[in-house]
C-alpha positions in Angstrom: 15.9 -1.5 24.7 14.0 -0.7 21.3 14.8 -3.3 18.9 15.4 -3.2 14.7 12.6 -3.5 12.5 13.5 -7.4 11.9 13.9 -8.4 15.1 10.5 -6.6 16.0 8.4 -8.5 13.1 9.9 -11.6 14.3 9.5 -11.9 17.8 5.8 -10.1 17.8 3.2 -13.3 18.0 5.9 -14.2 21.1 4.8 -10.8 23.3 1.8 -13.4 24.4 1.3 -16.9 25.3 0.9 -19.4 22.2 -0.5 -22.6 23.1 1.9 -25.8 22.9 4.9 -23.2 22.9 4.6 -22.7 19.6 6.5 -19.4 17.8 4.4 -19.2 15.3 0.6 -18.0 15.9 -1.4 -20.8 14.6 -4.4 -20.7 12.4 -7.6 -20.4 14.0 -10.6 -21.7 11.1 -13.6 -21.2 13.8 -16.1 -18.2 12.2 -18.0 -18.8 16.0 -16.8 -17.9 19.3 -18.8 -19.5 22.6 -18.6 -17.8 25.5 -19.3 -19.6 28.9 -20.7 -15.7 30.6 -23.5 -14.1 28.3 -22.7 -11.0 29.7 -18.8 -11.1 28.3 -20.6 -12.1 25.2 -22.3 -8.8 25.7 -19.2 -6.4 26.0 -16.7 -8.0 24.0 -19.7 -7.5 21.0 -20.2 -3.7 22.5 -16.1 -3.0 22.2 -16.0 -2.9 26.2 -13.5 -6.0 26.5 -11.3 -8.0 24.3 -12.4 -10.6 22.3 -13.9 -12.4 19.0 -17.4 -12.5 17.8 -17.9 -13.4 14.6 -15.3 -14.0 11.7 -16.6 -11.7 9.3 -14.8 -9.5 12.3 -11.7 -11.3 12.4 -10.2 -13.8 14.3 -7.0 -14.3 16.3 -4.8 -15.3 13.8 -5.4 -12.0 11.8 -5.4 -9.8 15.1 -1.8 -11.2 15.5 -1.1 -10.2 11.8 -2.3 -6.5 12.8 0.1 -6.4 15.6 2.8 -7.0 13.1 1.5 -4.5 10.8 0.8 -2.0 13.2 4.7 -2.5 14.8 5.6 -1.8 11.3 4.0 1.4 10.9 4.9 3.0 14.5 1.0 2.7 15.1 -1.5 2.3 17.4 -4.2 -0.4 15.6 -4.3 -2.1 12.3 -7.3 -3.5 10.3 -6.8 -6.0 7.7 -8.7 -6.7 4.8 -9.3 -9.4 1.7 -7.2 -7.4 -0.7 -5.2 -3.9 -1.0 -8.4 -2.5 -3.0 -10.5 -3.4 0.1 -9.2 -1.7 2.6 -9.3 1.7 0.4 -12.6 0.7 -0.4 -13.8 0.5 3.3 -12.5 3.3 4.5 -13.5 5.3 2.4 -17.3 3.7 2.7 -16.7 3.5 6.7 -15.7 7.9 6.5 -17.2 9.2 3.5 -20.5 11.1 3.2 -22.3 12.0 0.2 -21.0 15.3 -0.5 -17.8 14.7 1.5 -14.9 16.5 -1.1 -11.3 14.2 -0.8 -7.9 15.7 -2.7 -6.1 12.7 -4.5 -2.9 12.3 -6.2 -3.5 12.2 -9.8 -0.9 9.3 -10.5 -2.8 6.7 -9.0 -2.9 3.0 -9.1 -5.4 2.1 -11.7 -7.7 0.1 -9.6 -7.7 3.1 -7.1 -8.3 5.3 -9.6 -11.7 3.5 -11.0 -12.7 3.0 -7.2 -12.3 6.8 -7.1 -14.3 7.7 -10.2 -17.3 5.1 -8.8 -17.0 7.3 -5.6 -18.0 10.1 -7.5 -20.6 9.1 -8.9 -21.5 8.1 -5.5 -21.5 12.2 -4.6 -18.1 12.1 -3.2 -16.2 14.6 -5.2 -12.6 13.4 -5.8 -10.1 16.1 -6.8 -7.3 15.0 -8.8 -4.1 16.8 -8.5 0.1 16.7 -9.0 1.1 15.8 -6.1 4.8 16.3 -6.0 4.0 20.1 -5.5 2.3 20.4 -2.0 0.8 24.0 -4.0 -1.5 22.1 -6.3 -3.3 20.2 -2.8 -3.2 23.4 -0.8 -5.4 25.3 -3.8 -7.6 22.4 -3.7 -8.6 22.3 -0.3 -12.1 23.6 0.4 -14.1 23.7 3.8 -15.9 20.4 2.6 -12.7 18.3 2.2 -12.2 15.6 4.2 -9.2 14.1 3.4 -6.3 14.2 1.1 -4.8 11.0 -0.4 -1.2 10.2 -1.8 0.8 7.2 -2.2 4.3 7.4 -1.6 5.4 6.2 -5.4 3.2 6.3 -8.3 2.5 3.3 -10.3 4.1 3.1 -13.0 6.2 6.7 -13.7 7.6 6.1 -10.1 6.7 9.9 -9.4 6.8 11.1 -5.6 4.3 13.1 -4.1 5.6 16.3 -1.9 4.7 13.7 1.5 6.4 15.8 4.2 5.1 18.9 3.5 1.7 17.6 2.2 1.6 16.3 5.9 2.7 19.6 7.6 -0.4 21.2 5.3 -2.9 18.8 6.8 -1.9 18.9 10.1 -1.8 22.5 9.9 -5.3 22.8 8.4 -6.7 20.0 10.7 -7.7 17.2 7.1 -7.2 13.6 7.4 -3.7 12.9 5.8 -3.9 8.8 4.1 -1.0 7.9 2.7 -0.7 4.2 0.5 2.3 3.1 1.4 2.3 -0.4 -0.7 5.2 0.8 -3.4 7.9 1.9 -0.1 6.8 -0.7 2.2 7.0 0.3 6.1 10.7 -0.9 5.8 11.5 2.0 3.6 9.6 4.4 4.9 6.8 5.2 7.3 4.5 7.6 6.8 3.3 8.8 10.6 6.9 10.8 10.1 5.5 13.0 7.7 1.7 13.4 9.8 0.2 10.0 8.1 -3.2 9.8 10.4 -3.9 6.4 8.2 -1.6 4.3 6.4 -2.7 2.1 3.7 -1.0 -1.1 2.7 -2.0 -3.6 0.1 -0.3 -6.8 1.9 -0.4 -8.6 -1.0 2.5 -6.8 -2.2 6.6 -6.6 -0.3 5.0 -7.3 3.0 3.8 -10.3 1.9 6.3 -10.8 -0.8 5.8 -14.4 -1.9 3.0 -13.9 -4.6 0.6 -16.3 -2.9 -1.9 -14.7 -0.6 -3.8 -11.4 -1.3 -4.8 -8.8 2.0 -4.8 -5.4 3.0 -4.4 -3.2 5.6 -4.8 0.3 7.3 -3.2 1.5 10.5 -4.0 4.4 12.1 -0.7 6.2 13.8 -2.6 7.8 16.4 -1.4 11.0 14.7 -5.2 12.5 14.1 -7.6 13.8 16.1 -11.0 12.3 15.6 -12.9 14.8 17.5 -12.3 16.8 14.6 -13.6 14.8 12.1 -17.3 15.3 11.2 -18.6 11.9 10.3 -17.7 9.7 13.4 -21.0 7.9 14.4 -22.0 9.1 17.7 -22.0 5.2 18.5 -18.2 5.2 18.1 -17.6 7.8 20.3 -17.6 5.7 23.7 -14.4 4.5 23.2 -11.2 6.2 23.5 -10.8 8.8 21.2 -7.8 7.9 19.6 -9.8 5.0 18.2 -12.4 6.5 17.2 -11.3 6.2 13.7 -10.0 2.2 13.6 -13.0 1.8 15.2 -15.8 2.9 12.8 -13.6 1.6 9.9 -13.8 -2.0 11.6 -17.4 -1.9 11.7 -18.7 0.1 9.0 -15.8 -0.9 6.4 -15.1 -4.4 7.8 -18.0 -5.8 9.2 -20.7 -4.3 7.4 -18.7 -4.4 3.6 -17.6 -8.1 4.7 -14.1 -8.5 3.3 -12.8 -10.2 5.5 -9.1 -11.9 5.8 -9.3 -14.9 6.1 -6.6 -17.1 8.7 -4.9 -19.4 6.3 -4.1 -16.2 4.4 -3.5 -14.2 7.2 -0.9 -16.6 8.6 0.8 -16.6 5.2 1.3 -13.0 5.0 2.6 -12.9 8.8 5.1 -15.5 7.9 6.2 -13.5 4.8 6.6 -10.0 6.1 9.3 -11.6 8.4 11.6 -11.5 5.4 10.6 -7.8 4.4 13.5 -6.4 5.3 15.6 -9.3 3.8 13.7 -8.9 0.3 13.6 -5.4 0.1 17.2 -4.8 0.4 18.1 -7.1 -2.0 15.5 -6.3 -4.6 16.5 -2.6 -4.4 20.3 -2.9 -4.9 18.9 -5.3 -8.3 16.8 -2.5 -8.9 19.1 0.2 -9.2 22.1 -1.4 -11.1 19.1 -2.4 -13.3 18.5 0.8 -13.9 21.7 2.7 -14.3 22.5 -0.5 -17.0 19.0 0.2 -19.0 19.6 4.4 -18.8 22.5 3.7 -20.7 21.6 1.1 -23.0 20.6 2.8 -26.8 17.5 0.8 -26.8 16.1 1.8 -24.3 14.8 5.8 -24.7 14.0 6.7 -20.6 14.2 4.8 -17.7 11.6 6.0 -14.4 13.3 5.1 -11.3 14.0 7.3 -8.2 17.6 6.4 -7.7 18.6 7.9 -11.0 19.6 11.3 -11.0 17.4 12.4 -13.8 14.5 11.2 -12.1 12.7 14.7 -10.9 12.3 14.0 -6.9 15.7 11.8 -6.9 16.9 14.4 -4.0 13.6 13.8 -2.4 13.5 10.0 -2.7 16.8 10.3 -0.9 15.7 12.3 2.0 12.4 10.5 2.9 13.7 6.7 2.2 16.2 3.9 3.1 16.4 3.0 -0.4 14.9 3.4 -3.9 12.8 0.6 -3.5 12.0 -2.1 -6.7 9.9 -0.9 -9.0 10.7 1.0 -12.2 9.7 1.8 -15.7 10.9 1.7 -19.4 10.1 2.8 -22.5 11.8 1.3 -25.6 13.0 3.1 -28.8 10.8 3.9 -31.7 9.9 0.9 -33.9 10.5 -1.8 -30.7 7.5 -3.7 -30.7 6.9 -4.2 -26.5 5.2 -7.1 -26.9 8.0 -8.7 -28.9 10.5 -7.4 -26.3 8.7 -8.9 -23.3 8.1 -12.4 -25.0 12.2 -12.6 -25.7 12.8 -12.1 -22.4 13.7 -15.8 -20.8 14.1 -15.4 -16.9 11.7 -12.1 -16.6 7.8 -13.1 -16.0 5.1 -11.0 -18.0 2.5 -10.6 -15.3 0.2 -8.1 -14.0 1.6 -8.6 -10.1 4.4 -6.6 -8.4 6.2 -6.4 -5.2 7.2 -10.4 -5.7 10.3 -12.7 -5.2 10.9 -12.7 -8.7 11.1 -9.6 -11.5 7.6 -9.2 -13.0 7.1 -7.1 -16.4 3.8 -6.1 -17.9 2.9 -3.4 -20.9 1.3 -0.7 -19.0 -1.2 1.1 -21.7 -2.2 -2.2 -22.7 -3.5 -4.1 -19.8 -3.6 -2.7 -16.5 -4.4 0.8 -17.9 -6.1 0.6 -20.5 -9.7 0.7 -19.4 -8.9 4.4 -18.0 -8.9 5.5 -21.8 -6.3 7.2 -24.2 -6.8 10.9 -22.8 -6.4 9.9 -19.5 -2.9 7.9 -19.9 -1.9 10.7 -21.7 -2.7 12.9 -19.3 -0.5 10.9 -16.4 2.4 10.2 -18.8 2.0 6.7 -19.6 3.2 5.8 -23.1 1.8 3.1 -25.6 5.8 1.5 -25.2 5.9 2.2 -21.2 6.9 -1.2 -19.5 6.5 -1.3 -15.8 9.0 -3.7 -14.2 8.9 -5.2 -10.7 12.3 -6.2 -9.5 13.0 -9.3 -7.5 15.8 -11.0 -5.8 17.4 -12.7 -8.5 21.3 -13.1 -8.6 21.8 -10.0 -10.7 24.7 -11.2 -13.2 21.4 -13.6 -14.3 18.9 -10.4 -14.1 21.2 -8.4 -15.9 22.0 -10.7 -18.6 18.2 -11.7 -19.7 17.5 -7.7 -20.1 21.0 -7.4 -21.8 20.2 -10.6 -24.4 16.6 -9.3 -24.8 17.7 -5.9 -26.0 20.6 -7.0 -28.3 17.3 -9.1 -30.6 14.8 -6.3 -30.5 
């Protein structure tokens, strides 16, 4: 009997033995592994059996994180990284040539964004494009493209990129579809339904959820065929072919980059995304009555949030996930100083994290974006007044109230 997502994440580590009956899988600190047989030294380090070699590699306290992840993606293998920004970054190193041309959502996470325009200089050519019209990615295509990139909300504007036929354009044309999942989580949505061949997850976020461990991810959903894709080393290709892509990524993005998870943190992040579900319903229905109050609050000049019916892919949002998710946007009305809005604010934290317990608010074109330059935030919409706001799980009578207090002083 297939059982809900919860249940799943739950009772994964349990699928195998844990020592000492425990139902949790513990943390395992060793970086060496001994084995007794040289020669199952020999293929466990050559991919031909199971096993752990080094911790740069991982260890079995992450591996039993990847099974989680990769049960919540509907995939077939998981590799987790350091950080969110580390698994973009070695996947593209592990698949990338110079040369190599990649289509990319132009409303991009500012760190992914920079990481983009270093891979440029690198002789990847990044095309950036509006990606909540599948027409501007198809014109961008060329013969040399290797992959097209989305993620499935854009920080901060909240807009959504056209993922289900974006996919059915990529499969059709044979590219590498990668979508970030981090602002939906795989409890809203799951991206091998709309021909995701690698999902990309910055655990640090919902999955995690608790703001205290940073890691990354990226599953492959056994969607793409690898034989098609150029750059596979031919020493990758003795496995099966399926794998050919998780593979290389482990070894030339893991192992060879060297950002690697480590097992305390691992653990920590296994033992938060059993409460993803929990969270995310909760900081969603917080999220949008949030909204709908600030939309109609005369302070407050436009609210981005994809449960709102002005929001341009609010049909869309509703057609691809469970909810809305938690994050949103505001700007404020002329002469309301951000900065002296935020500070009045009593329960609400200013900080540069999201996808937390509790409701985070930051000044976009002042921290987080502002090394990307004035043309370019004008360019993706952001406004000198845009606040980005990251809703948690308070009890929303006390959420409510510190926006509603906050306002009536600016």
């Amino acid at each position: 009997m297939k059982r809900g997502f919860t249940t799943t994440i739950l009772h994964s580590d349990l699928e195998q033995p844990i020592e000492h009956y425990a139902v949790h899988k513990p943390m395992h600190l060793a970086v060496a592994y001994g084995y007794p047989d040289a020669r199952e030294l020999a293929r466990v380090f050559k991919g031909e059996a199971a096993g752990f070699v080094y911790g740069r590699q991982g260890n079995p306290t992450t591996a039993a994180l990847e099974a989680k992840v990769t049960k919540m993606e509907d995939g077939i293998a998981t590799a987790c990284f350091s950080t969110g920004m580390a698994a973009i970054a070695a996947m593209f190193v592990a698949l990338l040539r110079s040369g190599d041309h990649v289509v990319s959502s132009s409303f991009l996470f500012g760190n992914t964004n920079s990481l983009f325009g270093t891979f440029n200089t690198l002789g990847c050519e990044i095309s950036l494009v509006d990606a909540t019209d599948v027409a501007n990615v198809k014109n961008a295509l060329r013969p040399d493209t290797r992959l097209v990139f989305v993620e499935t909300i854009a920080n901060p504007r909240t807009q959504i990129a056209d993922l289900a036929r974006i996919g059915e354009l990529c499969a059709e044309r044979g590219v590498l579809y990668v979508v970030d999942n981090t602002m939906t989580s795989p409890y809203l949505f799951q991206p091998k339904k709309t021909h995701a061949g690698l999902v990309v997850n910055s655990l640090t976020k919902y999955i995690g959820g608790h703001g205290n461990a940073l890691g990354g991810a990226v599953t492959d959903t056994g969607l793409y065929d690898w034989t098609r894709f150029p750059n596979i080393y031919d020493s990758y290709k003795t496995a099966n072919a399926t794998l050919w892509g998780i593979l290389q990524i482990r070894k030339k993005g893991l192992r060879d980059v060297g950002s690697t998870l480590a097992a305390e943190v691992a653990h920590r992040l296994a033992v938060g995304a059993e409460t993803l579900a929990l969270r995310m319903e909760r900081a969603s229905d917080n999220a949008l009555r949030l909204a709908r109050f600030l939309a109609g609050h005369p302070k407050v000049t436009r609210v981005y949030y994809p449960g709102l019916p002005d929001h341009p892919q609010h049909r869309l949002a509703g057609e691809l996930f469970k909810t809305y998710g938690a994050l949103m946007s505001m700007e404020l009305a002329d002469g309301i100083d951000c900065f002296d809005f935020l500070n009045r604010l009593k329960l609400v934290i200013s900080s540069s994290h999201l996808g937390d317990n509790r409701t985070l608010a930051i000044p976009i074109a002042h921290t987080i974006y502002w090394e990307m330059g004035a043309e370019r935030r004008a360019e993706m919409g952001i406004a000198d007044s845009l606040i980005r706001l990251s809703i948690g799980i308070e009890d929303f009578d006390d959420l409510v109230g510190d926006f509603r207090q906050a306002l009536e002083h600016a």
